[in-house]
Backbone atoms as SQL, in Angstrom:
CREATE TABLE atoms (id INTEGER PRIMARY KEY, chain TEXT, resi INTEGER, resn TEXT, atom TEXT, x REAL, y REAL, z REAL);
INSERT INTO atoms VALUES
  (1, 'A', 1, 'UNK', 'N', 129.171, 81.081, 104.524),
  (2, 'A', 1, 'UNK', 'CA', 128.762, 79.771, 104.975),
  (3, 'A', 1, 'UNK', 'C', 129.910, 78.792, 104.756),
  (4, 'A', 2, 'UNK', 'N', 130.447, 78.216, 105.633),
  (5, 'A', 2, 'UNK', 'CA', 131.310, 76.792, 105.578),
  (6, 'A', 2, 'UNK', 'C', 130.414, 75.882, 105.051),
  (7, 'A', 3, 'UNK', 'N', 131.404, 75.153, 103.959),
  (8, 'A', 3, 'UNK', 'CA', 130.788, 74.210, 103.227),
  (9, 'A', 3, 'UNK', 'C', 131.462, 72.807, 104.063),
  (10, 'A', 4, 'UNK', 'N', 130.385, 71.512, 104.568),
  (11, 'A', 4, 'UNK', 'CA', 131.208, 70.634, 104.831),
  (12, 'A', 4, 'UNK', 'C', 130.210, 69.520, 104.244),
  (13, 'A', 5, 'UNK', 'N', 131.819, 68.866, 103.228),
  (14, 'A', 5, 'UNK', 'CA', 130.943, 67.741, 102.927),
  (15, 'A', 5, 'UNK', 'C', 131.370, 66.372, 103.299),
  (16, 'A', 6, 'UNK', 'N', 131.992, 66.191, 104.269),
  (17, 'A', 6, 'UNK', 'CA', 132.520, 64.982, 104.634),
  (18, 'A', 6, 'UNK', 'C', 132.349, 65.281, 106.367),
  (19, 'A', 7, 'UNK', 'N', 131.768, 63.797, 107.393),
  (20, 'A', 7, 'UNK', 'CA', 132.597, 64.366, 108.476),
  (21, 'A', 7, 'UNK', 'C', 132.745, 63.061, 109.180),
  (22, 'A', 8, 'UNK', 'N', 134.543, 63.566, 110.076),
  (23, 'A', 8, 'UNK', 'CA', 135.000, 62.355, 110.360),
  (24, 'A', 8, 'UNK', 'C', 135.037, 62.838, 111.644),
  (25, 'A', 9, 'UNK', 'N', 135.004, 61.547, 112.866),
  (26, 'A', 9, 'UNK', 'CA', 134.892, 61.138, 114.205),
  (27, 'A', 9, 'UNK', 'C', 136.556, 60.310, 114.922),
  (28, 'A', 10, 'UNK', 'N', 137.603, 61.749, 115.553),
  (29, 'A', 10, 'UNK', 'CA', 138.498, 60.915, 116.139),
  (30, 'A', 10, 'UNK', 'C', 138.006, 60.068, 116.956),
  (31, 'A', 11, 'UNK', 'N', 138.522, 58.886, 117.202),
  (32, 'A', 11, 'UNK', 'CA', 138.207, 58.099, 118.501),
  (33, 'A', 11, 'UNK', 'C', 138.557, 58.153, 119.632),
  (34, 'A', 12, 'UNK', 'N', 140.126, 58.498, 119.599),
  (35, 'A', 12, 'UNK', 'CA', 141.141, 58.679, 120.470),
  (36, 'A', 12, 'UNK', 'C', 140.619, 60.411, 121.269),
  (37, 'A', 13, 'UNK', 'N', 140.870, 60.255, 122.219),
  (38, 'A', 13, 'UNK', 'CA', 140.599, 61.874, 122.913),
  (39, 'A', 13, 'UNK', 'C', 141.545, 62.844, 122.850),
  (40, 'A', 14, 'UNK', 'N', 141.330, 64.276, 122.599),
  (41, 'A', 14, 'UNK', 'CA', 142.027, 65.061, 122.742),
  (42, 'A', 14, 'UNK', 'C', 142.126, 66.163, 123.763),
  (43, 'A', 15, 'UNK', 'N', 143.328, 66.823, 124.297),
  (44, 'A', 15, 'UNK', 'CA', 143.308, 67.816, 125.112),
  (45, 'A', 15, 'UNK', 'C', 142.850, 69.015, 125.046),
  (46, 'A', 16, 'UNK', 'N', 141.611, 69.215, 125.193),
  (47, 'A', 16, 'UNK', 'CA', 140.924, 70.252, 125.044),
  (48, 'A', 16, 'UNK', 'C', 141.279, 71.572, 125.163),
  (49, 'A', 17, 'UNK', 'N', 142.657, 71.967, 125.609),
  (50, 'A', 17, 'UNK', 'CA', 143.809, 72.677, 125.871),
  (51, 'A', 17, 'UNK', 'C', 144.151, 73.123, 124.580),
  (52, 'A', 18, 'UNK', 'N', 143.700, 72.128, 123.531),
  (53, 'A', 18, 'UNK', 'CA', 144.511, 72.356, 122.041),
  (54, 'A', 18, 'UNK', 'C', 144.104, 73.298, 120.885),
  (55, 'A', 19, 'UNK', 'N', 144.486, 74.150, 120.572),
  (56, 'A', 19, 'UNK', 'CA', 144.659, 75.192, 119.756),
  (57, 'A', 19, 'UNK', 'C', 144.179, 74.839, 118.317),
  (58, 'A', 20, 'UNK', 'N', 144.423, 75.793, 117.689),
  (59, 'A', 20, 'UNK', 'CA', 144.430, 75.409, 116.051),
  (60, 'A', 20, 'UNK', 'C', 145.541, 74.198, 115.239),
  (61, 'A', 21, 'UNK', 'N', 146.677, 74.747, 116.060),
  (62, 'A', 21, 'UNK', 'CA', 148.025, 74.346, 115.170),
  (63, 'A', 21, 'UNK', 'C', 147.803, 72.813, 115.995),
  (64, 'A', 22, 'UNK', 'N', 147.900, 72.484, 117.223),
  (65, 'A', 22, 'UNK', 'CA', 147.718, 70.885, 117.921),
  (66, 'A', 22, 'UNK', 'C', 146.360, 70.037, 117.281),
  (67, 'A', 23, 'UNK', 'N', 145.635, 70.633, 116.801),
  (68, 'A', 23, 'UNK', 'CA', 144.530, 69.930, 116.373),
  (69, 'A', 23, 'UNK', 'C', 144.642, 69.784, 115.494),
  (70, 'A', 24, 'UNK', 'N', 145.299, 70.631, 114.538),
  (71, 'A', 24, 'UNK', 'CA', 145.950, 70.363, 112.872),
  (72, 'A', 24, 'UNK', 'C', 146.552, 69.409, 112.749),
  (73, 'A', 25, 'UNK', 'N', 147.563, 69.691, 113.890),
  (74, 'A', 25, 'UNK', 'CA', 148.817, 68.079, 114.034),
  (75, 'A', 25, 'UNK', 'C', 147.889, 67.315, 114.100),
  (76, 'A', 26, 'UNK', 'N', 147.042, 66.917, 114.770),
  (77, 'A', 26, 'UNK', 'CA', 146.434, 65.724, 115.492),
  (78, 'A', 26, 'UNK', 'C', 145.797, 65.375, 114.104),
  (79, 'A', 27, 'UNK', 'N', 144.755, 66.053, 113.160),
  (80, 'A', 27, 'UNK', 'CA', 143.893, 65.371, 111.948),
  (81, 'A', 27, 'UNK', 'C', 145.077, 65.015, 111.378),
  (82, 'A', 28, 'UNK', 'N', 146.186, 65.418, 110.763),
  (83, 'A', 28, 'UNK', 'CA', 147.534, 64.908, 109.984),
  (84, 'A', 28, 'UNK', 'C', 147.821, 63.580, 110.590),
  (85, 'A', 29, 'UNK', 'N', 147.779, 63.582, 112.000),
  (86, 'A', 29, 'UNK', 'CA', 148.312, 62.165, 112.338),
  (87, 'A', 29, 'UNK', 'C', 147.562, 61.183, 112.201),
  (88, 'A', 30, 'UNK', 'N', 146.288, 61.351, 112.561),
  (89, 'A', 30, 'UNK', 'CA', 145.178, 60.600, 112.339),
  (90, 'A', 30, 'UNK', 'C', 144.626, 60.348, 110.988),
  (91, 'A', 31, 'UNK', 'N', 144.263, 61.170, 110.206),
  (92, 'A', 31, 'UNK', 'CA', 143.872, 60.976, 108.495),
  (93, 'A', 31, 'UNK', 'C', 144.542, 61.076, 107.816),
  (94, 'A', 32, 'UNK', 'N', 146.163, 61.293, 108.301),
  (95, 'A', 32, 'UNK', 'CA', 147.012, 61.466, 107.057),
  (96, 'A', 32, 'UNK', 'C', 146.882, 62.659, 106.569),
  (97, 'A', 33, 'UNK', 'N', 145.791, 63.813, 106.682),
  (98, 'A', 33, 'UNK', 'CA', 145.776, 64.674, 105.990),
  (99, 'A', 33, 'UNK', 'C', 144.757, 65.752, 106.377),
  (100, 'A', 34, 'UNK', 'N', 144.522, 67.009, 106.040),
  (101, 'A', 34, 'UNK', 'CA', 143.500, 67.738, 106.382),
  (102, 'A', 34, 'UNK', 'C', 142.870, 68.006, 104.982),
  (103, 'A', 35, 'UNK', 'N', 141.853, 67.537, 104.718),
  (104, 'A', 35, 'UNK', 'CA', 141.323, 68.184, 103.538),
  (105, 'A', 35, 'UNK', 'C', 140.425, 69.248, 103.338),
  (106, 'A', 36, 'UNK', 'N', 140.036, 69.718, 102.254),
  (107, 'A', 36, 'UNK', 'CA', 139.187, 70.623, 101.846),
  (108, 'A', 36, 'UNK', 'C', 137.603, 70.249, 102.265),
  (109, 'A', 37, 'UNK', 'N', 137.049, 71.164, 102.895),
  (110, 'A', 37, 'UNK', 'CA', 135.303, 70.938, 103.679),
  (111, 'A', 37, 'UNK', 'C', 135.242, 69.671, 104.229),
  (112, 'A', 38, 'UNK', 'N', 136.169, 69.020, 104.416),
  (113, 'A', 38, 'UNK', 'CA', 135.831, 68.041, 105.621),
  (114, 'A', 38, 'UNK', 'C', 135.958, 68.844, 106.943),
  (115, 'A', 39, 'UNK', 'N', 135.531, 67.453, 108.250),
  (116, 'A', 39, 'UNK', 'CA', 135.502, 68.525, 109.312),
  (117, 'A', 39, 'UNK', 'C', 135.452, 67.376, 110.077),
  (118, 'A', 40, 'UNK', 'N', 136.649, 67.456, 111.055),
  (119, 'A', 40, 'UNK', 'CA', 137.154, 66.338, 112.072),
  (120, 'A', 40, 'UNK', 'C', 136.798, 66.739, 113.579),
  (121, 'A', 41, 'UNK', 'N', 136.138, 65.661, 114.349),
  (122, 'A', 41, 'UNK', 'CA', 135.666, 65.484, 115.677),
  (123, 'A', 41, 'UNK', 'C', 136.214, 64.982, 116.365),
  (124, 'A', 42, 'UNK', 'N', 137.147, 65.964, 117.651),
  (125, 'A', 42, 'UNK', 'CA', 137.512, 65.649, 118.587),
  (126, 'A', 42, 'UNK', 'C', 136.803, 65.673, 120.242),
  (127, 'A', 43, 'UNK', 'N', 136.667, 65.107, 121.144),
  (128, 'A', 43, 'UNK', 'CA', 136.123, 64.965, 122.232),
  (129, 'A', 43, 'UNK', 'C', 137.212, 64.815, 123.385),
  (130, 'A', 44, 'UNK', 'N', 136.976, 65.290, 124.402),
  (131, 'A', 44, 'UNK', 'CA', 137.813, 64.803, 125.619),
  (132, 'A', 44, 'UNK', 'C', 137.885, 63.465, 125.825),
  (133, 'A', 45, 'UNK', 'N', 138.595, 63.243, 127.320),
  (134, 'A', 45, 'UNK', 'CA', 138.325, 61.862, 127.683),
  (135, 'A', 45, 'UNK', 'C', 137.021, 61.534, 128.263),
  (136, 'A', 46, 'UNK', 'N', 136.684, 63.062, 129.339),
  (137, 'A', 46, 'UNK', 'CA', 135.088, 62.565, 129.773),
  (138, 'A', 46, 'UNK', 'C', 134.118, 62.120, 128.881),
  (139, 'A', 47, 'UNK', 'N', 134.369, 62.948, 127.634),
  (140, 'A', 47, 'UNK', 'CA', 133.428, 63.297, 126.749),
  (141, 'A', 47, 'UNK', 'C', 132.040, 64.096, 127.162),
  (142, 'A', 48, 'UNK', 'N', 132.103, 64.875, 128.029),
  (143, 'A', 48, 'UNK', 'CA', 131.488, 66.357, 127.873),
  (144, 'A', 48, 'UNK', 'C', 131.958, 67.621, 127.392),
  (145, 'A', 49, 'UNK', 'N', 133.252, 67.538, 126.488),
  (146, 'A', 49, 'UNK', 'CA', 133.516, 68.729, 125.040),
  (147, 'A', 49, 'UNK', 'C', 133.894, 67.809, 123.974),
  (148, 'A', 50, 'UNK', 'N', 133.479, 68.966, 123.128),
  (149, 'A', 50, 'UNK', 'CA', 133.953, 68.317, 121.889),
  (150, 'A', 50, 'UNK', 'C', 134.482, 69.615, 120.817),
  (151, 'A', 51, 'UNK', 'N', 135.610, 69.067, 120.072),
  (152, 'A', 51, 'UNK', 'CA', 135.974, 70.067, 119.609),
  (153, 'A', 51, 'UNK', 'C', 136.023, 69.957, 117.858),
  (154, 'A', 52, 'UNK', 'N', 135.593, 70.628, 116.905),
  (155, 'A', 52, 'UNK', 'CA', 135.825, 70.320, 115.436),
  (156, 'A', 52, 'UNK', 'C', 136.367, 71.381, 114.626),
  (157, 'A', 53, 'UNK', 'N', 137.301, 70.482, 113.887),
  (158, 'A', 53, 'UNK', 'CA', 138.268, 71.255, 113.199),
  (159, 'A', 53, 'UNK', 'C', 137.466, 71.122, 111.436),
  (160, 'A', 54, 'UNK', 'N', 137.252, 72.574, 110.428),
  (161, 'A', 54, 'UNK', 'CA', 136.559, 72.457, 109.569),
  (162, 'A', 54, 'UNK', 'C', 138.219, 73.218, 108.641),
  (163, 'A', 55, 'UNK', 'N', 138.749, 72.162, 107.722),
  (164, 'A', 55, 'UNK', 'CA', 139.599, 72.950, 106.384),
  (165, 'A', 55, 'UNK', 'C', 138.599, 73.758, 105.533),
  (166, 'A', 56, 'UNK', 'N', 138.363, 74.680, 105.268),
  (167, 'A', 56, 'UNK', 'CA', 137.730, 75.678, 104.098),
  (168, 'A', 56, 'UNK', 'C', 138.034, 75.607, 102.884),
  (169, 'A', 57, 'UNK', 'N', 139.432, 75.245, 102.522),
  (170, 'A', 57, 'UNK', 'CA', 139.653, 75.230, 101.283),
  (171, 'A', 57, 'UNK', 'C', 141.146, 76.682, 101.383),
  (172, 'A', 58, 'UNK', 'N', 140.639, 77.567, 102.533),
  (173, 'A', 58, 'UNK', 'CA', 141.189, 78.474, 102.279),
  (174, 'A', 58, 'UNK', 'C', 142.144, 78.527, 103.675),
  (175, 'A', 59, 'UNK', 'N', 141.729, 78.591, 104.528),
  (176, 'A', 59, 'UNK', 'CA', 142.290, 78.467, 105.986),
  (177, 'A', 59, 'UNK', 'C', 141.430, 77.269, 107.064),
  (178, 'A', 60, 'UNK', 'N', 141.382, 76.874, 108.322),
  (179, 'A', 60, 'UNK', 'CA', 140.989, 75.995, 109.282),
  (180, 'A', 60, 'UNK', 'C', 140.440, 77.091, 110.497),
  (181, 'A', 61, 'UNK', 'N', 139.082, 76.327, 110.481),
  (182, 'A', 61, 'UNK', 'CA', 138.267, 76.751, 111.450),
  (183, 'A', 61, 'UNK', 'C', 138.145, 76.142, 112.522),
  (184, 'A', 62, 'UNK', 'N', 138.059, 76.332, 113.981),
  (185, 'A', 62, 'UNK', 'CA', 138.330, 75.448, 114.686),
  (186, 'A', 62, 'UNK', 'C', 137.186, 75.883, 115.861),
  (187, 'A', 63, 'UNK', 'N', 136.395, 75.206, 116.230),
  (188, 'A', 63, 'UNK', 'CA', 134.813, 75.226, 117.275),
  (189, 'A', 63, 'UNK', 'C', 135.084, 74.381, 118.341),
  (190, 'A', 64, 'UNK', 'N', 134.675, 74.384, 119.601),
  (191, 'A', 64, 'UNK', 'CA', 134.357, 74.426, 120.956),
  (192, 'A', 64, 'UNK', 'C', 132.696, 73.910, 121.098),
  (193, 'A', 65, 'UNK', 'N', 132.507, 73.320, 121.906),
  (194, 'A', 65, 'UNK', 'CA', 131.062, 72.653, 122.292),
  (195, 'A', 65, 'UNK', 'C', 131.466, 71.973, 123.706),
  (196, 'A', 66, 'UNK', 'N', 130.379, 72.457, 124.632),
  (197, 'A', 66, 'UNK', 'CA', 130.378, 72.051, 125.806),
  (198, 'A', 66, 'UNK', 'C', 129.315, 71.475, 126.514),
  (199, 'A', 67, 'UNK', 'N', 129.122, 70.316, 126.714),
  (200, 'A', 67, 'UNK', 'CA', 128.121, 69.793, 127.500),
  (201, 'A', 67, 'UNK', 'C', 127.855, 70.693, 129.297),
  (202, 'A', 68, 'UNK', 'N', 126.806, 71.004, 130.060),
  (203, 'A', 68, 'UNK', 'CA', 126.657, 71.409, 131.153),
  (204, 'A', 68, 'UNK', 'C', 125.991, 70.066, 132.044),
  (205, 'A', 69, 'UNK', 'N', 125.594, 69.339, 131.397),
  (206, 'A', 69, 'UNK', 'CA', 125.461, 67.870, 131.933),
  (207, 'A', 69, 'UNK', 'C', 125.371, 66.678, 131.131),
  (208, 'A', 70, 'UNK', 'N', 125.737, 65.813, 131.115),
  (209, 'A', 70, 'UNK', 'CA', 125.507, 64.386, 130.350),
  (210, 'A', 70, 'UNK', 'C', 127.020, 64.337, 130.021),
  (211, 'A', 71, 'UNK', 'N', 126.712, 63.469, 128.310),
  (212, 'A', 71, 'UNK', 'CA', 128.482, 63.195, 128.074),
  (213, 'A', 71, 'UNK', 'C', 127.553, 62.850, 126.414),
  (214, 'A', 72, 'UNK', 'N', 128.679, 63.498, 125.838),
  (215, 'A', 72, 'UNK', 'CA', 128.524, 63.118, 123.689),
  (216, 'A', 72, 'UNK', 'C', 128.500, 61.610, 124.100),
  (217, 'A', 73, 'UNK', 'N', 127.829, 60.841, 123.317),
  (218, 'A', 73, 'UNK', 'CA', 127.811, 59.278, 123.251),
  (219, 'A', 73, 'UNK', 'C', 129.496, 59.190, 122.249),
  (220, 'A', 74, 'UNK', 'N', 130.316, 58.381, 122.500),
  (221, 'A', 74, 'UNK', 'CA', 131.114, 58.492, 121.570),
  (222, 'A', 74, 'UNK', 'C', 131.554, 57.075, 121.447),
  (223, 'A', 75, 'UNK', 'N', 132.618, 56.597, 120.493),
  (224, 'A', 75, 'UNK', 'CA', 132.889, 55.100, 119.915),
  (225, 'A', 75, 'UNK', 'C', 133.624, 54.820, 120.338),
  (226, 'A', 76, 'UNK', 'N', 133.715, 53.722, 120.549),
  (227, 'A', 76, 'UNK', 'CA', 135.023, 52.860, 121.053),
  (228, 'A', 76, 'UNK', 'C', 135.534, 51.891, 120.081),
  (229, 'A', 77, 'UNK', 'N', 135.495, 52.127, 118.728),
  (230, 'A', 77, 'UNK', 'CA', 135.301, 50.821, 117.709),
  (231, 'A', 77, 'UNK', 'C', 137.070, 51.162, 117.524),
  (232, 'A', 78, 'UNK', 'N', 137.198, 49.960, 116.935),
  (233, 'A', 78, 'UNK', 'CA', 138.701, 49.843, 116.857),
  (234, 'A', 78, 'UNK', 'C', 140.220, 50.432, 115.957),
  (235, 'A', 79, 'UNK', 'N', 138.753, 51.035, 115.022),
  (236, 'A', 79, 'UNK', 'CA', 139.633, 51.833, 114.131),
  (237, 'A', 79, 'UNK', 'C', 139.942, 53.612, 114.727),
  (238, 'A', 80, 'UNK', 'N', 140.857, 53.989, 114.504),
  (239, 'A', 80, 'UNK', 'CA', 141.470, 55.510, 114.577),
  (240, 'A', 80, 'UNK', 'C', 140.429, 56.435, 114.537),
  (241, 'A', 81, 'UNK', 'N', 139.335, 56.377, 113.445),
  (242, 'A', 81, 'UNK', 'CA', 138.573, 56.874, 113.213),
  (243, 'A', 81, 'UNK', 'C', 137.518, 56.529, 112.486),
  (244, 'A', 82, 'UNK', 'N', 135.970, 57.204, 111.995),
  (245, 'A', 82, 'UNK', 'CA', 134.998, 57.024, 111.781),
  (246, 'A', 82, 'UNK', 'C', 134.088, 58.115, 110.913),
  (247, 'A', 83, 'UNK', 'N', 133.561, 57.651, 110.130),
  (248, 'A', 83, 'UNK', 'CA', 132.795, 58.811, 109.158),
  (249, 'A', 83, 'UNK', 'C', 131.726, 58.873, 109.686),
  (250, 'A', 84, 'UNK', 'N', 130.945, 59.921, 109.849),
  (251, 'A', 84, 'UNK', 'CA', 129.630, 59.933, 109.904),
  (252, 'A', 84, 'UNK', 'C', 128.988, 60.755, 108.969),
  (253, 'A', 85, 'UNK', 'N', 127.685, 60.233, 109.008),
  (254, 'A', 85, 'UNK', 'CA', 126.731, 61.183, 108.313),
  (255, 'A', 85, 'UNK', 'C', 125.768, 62.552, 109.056),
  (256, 'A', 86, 'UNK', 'N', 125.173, 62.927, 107.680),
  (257, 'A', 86, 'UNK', 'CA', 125.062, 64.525, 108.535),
  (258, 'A', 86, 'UNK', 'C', 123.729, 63.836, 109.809),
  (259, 'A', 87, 'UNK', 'N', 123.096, 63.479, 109.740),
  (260, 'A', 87, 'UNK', 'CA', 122.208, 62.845, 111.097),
  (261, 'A', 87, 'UNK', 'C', 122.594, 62.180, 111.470),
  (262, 'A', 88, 'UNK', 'N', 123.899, 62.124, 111.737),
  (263, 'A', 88, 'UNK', 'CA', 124.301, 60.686, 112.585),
  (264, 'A', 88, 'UNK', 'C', 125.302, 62.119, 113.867),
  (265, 'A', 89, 'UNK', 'N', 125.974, 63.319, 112.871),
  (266, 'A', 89, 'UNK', 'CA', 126.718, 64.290, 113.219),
  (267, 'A', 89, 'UNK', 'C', 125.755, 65.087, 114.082),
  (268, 'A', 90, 'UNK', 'N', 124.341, 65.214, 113.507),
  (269, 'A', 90, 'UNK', 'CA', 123.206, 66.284, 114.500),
  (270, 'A', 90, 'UNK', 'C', 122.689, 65.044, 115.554),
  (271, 'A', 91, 'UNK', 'N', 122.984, 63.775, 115.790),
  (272, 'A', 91, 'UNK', 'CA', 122.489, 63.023, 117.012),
  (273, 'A', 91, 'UNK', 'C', 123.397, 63.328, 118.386),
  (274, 'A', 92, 'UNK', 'N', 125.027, 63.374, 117.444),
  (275, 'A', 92, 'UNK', 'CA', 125.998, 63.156, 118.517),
  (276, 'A', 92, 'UNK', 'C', 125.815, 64.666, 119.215),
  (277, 'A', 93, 'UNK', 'N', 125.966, 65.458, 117.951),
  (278, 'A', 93, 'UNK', 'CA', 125.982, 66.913, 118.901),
  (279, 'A', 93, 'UNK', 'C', 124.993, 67.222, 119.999),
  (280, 'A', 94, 'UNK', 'N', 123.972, 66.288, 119.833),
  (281, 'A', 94, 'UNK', 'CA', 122.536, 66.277, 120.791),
  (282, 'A', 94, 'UNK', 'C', 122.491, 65.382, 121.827),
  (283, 'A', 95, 'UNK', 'N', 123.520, 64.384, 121.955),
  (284, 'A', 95, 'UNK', 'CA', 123.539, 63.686, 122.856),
  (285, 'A', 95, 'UNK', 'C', 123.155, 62.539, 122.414),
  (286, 'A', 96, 'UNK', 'N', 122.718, 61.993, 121.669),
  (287, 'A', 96, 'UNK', 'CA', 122.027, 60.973, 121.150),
  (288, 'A', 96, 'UNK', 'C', 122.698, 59.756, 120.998),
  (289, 'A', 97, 'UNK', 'N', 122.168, 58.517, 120.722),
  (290, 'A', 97, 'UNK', 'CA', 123.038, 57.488, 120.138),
  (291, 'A', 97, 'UNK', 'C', 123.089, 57.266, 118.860),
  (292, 'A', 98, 'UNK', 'N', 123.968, 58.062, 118.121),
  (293, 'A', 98, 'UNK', 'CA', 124.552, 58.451, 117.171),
  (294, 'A', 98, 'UNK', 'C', 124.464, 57.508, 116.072),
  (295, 'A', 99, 'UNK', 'N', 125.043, 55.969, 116.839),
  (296, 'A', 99, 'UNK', 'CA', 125.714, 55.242, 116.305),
  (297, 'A', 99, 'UNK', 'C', 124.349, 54.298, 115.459),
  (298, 'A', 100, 'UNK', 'N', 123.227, 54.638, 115.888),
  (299, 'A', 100, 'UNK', 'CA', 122.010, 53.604, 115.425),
  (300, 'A', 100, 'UNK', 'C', 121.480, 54.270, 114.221),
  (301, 'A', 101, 'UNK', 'N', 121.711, 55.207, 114.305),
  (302, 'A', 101, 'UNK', 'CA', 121.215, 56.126, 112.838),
  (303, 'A', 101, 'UNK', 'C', 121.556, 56.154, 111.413),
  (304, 'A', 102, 'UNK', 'N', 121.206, 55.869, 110.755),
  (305, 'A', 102, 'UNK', 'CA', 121.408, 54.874, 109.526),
  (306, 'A', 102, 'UNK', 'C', 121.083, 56.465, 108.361),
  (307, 'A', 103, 'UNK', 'N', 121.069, 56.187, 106.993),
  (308, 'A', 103, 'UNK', 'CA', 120.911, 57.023, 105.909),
  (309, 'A', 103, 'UNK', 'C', 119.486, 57.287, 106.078),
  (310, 'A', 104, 'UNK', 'N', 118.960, 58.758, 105.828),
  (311, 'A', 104, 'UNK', 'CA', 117.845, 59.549, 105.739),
  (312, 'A', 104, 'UNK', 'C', 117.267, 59.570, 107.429),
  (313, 'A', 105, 'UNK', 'N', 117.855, 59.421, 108.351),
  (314, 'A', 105, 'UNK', 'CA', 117.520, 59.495, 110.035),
  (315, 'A', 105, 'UNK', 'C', 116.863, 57.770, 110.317),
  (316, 'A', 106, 'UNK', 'N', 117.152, 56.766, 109.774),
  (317, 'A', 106, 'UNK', 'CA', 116.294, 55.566, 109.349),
  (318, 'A', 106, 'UNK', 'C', 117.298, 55.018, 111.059),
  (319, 'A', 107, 'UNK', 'N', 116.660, 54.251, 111.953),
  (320, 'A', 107, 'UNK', 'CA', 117.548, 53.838, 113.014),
  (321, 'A', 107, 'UNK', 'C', 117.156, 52.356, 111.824),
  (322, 'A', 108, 'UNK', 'N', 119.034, 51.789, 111.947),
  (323, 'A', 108, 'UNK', 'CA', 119.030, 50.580, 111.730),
  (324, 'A', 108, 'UNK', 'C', 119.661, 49.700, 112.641),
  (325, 'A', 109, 'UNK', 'N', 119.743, 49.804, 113.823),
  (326, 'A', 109, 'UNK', 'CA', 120.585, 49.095, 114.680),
  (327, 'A', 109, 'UNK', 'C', 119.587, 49.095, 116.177),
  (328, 'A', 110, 'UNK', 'N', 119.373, 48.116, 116.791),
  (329, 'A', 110, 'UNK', 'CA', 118.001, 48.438, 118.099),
  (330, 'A', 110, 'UNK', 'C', 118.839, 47.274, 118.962);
């Protein structure tokens, strides 16, 4: 079982083209760093894929997700990037609006 206890949301889009080693670059450029059981979210520009990169502690795991219709709701906020929580992480993967979902699934934003 991958342990993840952190998870962060690029903003900026990536080329879905990108491998292990380009997506590595990309969390380094963006967080400064890849850490241990965190697990960084990349999306296209459409935003119907999304791609996440998970550090283990031991090596980097790297997952694929594809929408067949709609688009991930994703942020436009001004910073590089964004933390989310684990129901804020199971809204986006669902399509959801991610962004209203507050601690324990509580929507605080209408």
């Amino acid at each position: 079982m991958i342990r993840i206890e952190a998870i962060w949301l690029a903003v900026e889009p990536l080329d879905m083209r990108a491998g292990t080693e380009a997506a590595l670059a990309r969390v380094v450029h963006v967080f400064g760093s890849a850490r241990p059981h965190h697990a960084y979210l990349f999306a296209n520009r459409r935003a119907n894929r999304l791609k996440v990169l998970v550090h283990d502690g031991i090596g980097v795991w790297l997952a694929a997700r594809r929408l067949n219709q709609g688009r991930f709701v994703w942020t436009n906020e001004g910073a590089p990037s964004v933390g989310l929580t684990r129901a804020q992480f199971d809204g986006l993967v669902l399509g959801l609006p991610w962004q209203r979902i507050g601690e324990a699934g509580v929507i605080s934003i209408l």
